[in-house]
C-alpha positions as CSV (number, residue, x, y, z in Angstrom):
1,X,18.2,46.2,-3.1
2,X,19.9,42.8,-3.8
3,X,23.5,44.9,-2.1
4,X,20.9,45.1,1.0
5,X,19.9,41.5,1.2
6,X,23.5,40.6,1.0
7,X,24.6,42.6,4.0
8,X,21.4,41.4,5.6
9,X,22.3,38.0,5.0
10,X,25.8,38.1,5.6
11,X,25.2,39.7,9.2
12,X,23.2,36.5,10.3
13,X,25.0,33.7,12.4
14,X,24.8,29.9,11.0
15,X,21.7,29.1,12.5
16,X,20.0,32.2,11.3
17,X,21.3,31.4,7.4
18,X,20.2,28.0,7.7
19,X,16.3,28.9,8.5
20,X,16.7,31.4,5.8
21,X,18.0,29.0,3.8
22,X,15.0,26.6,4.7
23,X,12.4,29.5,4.3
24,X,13.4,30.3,0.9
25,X,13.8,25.8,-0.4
26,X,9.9,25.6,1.0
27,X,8.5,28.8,-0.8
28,X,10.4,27.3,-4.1
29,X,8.8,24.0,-3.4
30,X,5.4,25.5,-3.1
31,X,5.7,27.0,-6.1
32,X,6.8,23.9,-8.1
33,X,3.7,22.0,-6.7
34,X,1.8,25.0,-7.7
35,X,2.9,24.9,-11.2
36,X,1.0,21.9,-12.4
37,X,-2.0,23.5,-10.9
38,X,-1.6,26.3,-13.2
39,X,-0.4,25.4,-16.5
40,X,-3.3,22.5,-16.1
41,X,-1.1,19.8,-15.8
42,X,-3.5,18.2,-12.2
43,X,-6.5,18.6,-14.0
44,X,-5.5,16.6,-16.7
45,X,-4.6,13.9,-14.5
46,X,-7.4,14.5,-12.0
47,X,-9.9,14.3,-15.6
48,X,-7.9,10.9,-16.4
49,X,-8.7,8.8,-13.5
50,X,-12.1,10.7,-13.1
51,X,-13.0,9.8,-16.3
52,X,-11.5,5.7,-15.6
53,X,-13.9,5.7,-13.0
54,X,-17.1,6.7,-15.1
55,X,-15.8,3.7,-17.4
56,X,-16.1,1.5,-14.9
57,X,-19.5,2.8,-13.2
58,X,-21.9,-0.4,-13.2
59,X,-24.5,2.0,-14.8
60,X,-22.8,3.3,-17.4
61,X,-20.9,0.5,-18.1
62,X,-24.2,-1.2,-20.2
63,X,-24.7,2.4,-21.7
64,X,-21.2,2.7,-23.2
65,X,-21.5,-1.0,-25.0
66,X,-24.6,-0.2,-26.3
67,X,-22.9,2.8,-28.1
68,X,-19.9,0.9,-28.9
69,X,-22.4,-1.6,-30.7
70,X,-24.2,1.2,-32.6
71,X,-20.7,2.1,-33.8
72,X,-19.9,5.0,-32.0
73,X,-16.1,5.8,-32.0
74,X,-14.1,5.0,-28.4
75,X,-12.4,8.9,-28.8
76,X,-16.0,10.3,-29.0
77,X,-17.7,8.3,-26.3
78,X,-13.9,9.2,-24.4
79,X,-15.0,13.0,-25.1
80,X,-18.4,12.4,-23.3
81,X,-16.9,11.1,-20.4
82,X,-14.2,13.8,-19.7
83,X,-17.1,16.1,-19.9
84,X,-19.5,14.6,-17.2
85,X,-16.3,14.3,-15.1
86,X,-15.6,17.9,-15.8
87,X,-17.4,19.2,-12.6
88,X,-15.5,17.0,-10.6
89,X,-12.2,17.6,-12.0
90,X,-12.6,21.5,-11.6
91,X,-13.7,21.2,-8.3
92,X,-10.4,19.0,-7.0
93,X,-8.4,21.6,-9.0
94,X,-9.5,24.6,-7.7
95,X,-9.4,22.8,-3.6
96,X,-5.9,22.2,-4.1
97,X,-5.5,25.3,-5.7
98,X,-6.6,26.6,-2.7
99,X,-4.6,24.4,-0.4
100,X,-1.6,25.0,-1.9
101,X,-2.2,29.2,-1.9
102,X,-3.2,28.7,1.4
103,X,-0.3,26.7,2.6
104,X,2.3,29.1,0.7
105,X,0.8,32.0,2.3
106,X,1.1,30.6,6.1
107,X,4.5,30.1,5.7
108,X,5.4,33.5,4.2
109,X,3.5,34.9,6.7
110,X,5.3,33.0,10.0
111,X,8.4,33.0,8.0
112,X,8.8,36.9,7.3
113,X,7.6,37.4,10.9
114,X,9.8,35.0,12.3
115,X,12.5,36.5,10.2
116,X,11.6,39.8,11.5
117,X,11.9,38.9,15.1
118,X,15.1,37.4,14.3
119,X,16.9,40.5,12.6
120,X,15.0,42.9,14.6
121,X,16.4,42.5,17.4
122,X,15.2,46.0,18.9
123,X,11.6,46.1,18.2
124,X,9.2,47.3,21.2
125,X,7.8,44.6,23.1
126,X,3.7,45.3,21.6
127,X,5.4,44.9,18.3
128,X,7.4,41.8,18.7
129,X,4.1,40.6,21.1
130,X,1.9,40.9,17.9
131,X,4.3,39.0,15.7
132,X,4.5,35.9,18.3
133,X,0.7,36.1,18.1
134,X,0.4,36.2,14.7
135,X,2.7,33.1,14.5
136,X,0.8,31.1,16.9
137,X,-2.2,31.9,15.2
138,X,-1.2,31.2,11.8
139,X,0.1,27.6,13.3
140,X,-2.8,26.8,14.6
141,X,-4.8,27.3,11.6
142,X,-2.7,25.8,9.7
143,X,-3.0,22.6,12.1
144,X,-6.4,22.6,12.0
145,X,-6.1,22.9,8.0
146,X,-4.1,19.9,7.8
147,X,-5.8,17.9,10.3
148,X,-9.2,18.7,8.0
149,X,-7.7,17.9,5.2
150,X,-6.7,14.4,6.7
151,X,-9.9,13.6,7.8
152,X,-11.4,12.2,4.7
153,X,-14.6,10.0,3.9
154,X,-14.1,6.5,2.8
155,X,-13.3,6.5,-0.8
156,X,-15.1,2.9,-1.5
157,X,-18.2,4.2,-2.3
158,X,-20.7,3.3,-5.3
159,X,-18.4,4.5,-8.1
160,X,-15.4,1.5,-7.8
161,X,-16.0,-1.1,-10.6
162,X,-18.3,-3.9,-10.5
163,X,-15.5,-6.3,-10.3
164,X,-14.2,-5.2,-7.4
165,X,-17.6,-5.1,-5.8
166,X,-17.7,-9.0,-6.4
167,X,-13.8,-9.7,-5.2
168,X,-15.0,-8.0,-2.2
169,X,-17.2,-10.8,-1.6
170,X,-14.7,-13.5,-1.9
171,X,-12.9,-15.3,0.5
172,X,-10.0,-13.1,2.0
173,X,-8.3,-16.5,2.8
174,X,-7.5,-16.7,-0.6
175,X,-4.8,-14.0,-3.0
176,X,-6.2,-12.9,-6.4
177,X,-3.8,-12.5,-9.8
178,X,-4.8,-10.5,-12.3
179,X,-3.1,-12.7,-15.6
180,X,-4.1,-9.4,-18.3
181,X,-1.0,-6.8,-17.5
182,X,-3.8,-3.7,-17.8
183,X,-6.1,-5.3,-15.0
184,X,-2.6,-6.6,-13.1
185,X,-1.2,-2.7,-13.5
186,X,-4.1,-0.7,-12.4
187,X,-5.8,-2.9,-9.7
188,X,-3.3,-4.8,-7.9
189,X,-1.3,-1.7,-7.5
190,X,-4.4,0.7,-6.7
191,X,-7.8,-1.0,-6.4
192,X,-6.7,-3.9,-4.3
193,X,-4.9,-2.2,-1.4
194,X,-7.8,0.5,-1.0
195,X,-10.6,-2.0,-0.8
196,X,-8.0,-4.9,1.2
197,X,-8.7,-7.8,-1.2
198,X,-5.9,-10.0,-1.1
199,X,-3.5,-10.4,-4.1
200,X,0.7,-11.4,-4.3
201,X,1.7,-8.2,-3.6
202,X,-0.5,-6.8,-1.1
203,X,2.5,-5.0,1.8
204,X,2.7,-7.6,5.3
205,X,0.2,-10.1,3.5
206,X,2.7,-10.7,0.5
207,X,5.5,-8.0,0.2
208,X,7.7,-8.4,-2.9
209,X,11.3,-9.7,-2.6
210,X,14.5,-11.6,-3.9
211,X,12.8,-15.2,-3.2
212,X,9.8,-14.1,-5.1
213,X,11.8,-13.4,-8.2
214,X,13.4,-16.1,-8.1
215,X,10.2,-18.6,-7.6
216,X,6.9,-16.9,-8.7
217,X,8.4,-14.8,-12.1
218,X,10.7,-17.3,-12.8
219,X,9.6,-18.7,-16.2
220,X,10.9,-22.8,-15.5
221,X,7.9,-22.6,-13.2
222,X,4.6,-23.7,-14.9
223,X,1.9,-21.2,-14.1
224,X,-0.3,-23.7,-12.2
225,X,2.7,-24.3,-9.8
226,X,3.2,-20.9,-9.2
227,X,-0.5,-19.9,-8.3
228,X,-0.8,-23.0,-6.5
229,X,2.5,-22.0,-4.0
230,X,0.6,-18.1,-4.0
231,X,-2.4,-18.9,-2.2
232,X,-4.1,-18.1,-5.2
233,X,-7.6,-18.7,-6.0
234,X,-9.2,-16.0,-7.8
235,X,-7.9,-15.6,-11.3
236,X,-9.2,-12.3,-13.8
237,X,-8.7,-13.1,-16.8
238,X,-10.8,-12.6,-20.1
239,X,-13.2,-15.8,-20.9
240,X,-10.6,-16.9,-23.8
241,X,-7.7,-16.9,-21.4
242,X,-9.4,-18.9,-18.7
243,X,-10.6,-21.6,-21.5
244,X,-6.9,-21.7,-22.6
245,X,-5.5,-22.2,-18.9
246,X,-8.5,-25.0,-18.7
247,X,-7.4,-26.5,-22.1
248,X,-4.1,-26.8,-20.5
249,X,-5.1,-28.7,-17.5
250,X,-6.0,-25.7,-14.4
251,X,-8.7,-26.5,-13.0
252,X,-10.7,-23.7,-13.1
253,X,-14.4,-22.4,-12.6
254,X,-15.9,-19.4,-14.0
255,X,-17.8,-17.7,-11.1
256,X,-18.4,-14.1,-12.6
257,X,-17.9,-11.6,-15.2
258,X,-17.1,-7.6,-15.0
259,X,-16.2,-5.1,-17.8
260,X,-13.3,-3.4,-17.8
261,X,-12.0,-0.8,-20.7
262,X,-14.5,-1.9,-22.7
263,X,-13.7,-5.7,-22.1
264,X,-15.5,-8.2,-21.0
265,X,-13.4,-9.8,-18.6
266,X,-13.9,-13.0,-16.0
267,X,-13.6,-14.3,-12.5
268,X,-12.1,-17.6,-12.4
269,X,-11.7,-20.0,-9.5
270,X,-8.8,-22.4,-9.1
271,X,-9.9,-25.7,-7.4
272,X,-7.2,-26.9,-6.1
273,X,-5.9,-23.7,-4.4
274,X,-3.5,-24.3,-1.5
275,X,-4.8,-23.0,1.6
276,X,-3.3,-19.8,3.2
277,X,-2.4,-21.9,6.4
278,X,-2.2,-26.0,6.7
279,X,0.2,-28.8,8.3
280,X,2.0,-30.7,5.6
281,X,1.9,-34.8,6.7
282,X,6.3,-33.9,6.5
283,X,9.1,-31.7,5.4
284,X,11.9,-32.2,2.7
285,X,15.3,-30.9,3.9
286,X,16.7,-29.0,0.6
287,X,18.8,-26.1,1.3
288,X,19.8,-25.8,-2.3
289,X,17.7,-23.6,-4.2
290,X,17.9,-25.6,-7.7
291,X,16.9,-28.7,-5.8
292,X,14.1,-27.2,-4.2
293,X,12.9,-25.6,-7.4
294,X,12.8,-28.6,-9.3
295,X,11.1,-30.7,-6.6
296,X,8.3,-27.6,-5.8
297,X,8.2,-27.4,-10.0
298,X,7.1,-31.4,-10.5
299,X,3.3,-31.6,-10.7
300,X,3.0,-34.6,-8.4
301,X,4.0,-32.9,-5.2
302,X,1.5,-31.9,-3.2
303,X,2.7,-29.4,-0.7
304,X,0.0,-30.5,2.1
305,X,1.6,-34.1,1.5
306,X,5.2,-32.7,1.8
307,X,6.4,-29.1,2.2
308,X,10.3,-27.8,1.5
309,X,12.3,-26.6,3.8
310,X,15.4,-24.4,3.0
311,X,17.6,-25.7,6.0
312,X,19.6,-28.8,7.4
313,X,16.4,-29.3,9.6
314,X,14.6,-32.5,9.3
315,X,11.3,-33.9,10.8
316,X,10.0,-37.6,10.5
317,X,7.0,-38.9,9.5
318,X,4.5,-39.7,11.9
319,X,1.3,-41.5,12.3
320,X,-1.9,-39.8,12.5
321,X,-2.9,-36.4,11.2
322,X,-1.8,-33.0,12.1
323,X,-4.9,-30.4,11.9
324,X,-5.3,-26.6,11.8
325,X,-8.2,-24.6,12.4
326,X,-8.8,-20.6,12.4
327,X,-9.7,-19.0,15.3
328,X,-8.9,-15.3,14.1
329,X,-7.4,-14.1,10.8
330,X,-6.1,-10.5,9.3
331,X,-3.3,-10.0,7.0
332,X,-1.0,-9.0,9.8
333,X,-1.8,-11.5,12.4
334,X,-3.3,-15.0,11.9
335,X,-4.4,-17.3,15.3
336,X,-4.9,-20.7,14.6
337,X,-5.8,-24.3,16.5
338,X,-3.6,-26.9,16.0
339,X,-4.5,-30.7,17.5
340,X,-1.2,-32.9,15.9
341,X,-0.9,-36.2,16.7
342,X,2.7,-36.1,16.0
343,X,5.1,-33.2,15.8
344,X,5.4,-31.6,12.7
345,X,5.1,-28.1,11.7
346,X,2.1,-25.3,10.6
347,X,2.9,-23.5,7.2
348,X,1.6,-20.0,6.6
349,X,1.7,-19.0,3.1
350,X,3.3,-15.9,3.5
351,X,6.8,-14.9,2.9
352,X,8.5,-15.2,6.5
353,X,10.0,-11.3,5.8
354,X,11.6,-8.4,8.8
355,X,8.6,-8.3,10.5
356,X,7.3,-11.5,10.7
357,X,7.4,-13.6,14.3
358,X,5.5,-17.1,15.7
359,X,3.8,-17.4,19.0
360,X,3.6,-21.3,20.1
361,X,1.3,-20.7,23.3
362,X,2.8,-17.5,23.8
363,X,5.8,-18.3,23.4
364,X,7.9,-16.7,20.3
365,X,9.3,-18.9,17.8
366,X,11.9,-18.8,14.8
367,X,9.7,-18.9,11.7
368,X,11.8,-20.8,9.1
369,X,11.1,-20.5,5.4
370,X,9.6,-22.9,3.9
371,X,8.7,-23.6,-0.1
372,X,10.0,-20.6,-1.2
373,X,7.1,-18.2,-0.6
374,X,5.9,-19.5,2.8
375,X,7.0,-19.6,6.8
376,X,6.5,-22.8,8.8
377,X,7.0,-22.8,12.9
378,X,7.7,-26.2,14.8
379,X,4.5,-27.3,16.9
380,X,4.9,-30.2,19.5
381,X,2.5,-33.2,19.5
382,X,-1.2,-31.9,21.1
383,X,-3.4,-29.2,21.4
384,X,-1.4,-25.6,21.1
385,X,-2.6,-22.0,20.0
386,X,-0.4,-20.6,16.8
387,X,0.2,-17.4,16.3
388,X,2.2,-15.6,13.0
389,X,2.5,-12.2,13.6
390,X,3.5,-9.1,11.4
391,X,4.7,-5.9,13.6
392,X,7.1,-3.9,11.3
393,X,5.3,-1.3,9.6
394,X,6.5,0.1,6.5
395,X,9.7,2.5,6.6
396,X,8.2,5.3,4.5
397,X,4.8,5.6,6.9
398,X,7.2,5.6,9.9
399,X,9.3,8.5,8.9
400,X,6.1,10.4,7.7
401,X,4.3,9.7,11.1
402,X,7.4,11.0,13.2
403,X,7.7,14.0,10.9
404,X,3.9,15.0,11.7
405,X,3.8,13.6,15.2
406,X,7.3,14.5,16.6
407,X,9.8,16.8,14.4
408,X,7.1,19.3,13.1
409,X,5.6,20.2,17.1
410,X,9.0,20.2,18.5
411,X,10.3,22.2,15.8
412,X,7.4,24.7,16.5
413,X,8.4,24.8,20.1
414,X,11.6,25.4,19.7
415,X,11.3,27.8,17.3
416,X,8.8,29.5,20.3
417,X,11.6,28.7,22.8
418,X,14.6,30.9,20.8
419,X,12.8,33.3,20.1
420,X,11.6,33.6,23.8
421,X,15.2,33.5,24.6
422,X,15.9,36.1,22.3
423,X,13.3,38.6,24.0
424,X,15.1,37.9,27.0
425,X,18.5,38.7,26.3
426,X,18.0,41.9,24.7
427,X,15.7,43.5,27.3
């Protein structure tokens, strides 16, 4: 048999090999996403975060102290957990059981018959006319499949934490920082973005770069300087850590608690946050980086006073006062009203990354950078409409869009196309 294959293989021209080649890689890779499926591997996984969410459930949450009180050991009250979320777990496990099974056998099935047309190159036409419609078919389930499985409700329902529940309710003007590494690791990387709350790393709103490193995680920087430059006004933190930052002079607030893990842990609120958009009275030429750090770093500069900019640019200071006002804001495009007596510039504080663009009355502008973080346009004296705009979206969604929108049908038309041609040259 394997001698058979061989000639059969060896008897196909390049492109022929190469969709072989291609059948046989994406049977393989079905397999391997099969395999934690299997051995148990996804349910493990699926049970983890299953059982993270029961732990945060605002009615279990009062449940699971009162145990912890009574003395009950964390592993057993763990054990409880992972076996209300059981149900749950087992019922994700066996769907993408069944996606995957499902998946692996549409493509065997419109591989082998696409294969078939391909080496068979005499078969009678009600043959070869049942193997195009099988192939159609198949693909059109299949589409359908994926499009279901695309289509899926909203995820922020009743079971997200408490905590979140009450960020939602904050000011999306303002970022959040999570100061405890647990609470920084698991909800500004997967809380935050699903439910859009605002925080220094949220993608167009605050993407991560070289000038962050060298500003906001550099440790010469005093923490209140660096939240301040963030936008930040939300701090979680547990109720020891906020007294501490308060004992050191942040002016802090506590506006609410939430548990997390087990922990009781605290909304702060910083009263001296820097708004996410303002028009500083003038700019400070500094193109040198250690310059501008150590001016941004000394508590007496207010930025709304006086703002850094990292160029040879200058603007005087005039008489009067410059003021902004929102008309429309979202993360990716922020209108705004200024009325400035003199001209001066309006700071966004938002890193001015690939992407980013100014409209002064329609017009486009250069958006310079500005104290590190931020992007400030130039505004004339009067009453103008100022606009910062994000329009790149990220490189990763782009290349998965044009494989599902534009590769994948064409493929499946040309595939329909050689084959056609195919028929045609041997009758």
């Amino acid at each position: 048999m394997p001698e058979k294959l061989k000639t059969l293989f060896t008897s196909l021209n390049l492109g022929e090999k190469l969709f072989a080649l291609s059948f046989l890689v994406l049977i393989l890779w079905g397999l391997f996403l099969l395999a934690p499926v299997v051995t148990g591997g996804f349910s493990a996984s699926i049970n983890r975060q299953k059982v993270e969410g029961l732990r945060n459930h605002p009615a279990l949450q009062s449940e699971i102290a009162a145990l912890l009180r009574r003395g009950t050991p964390q592993s057993v009250i763990d054990k409880q957990l992972s076996a209300m979320a059981a149900e749950q777990t087992n019922a994700c496990t066996l769907q993408r059981e069944k996606a995957i099974l499902w998946g692996l056998a549409a493509l065997v099935i419109v591989g082998l018959a696409i294969l078939t047309l391909i080496i068979k190159k005499d078969l009678p036409k009600d043959k070869r006319n049942l193997l195009l419609g099988a192939i159609i078919t198949v693909m059109l389930i299949q589409g359908f499949t994926m499009a279901v499985r695309y289509i899926e409700p909203d995820p922020r329902d009743l079971s997200c934490p408490d905590g979140i529940k009450k960020l939602m309710k904050l000011d999306k003007l303002y970022r959040v920082h999570a100061l405890n590494r647990a609470l920084y690791n698991a909800w500004i990387s997967e809380y935050f973005p699903l439910y859009d709350i605002p925080c220094i790393d949220v993608p167009a709103d605050s993407r991560p770069s070289v000038w962050r490193r060298l500003f906001f995680y550099d440790p010469s920087f005093s923490l209140p300087r660096r939240l301040l430059y963030a936008n930040v006004r939300y701090v979680l933190a547990s109720s020891e850590e906020l007294d501490m930052l308060s004992r050191q002079g942040m002016p802090l607030k506590k506006i609410g608690n939430f548990n997390y893990q087990g922990q009781r842990q605290t909304i702060g609120e910083l009263q001296n946050t820097l708004p996410r958009f303002f028009a500083p009275q003038s700019m400070v030429s500094l193109p040198k980086l250690e310059e501008a750090q150590a001016f941004m770093n000394d508590p007496k500069v207010d930025p709304r006073a006086v703002s850094v900019l990292h160029s040879e640019k200058t603007f005087p200071r005039g008489e009067g006062t410059n003021i902004v006002t929102l008309v429309n804001f979202s993360p990716e495009k922020v209108e705004l009203k200024a009325n400035f007596s003199f001209p001066g510039c309006v700071v966004l504080a938002c890193e001015p990354l690939s992407g980013w663009y100014a409209l002064v009355d329609g017009e486009k502008q250069t958006a310079e950078r500005c104290n590190l973080m931020q992007q400030a346009v130039s505004v004339p004296a009067g009453e103008h409409l100022v606009t910062f705009v994000y329009d790149k979206r990220d490189l990763s969604s782009v290349v998965c869009d044009i494989m599902h929108v534009v590769f994948l049908p064409l493929f499946a038309v040309f595939t329909l196309v050689v084959l056609f041609l195919k028929k045609k040259n041997a009758q």
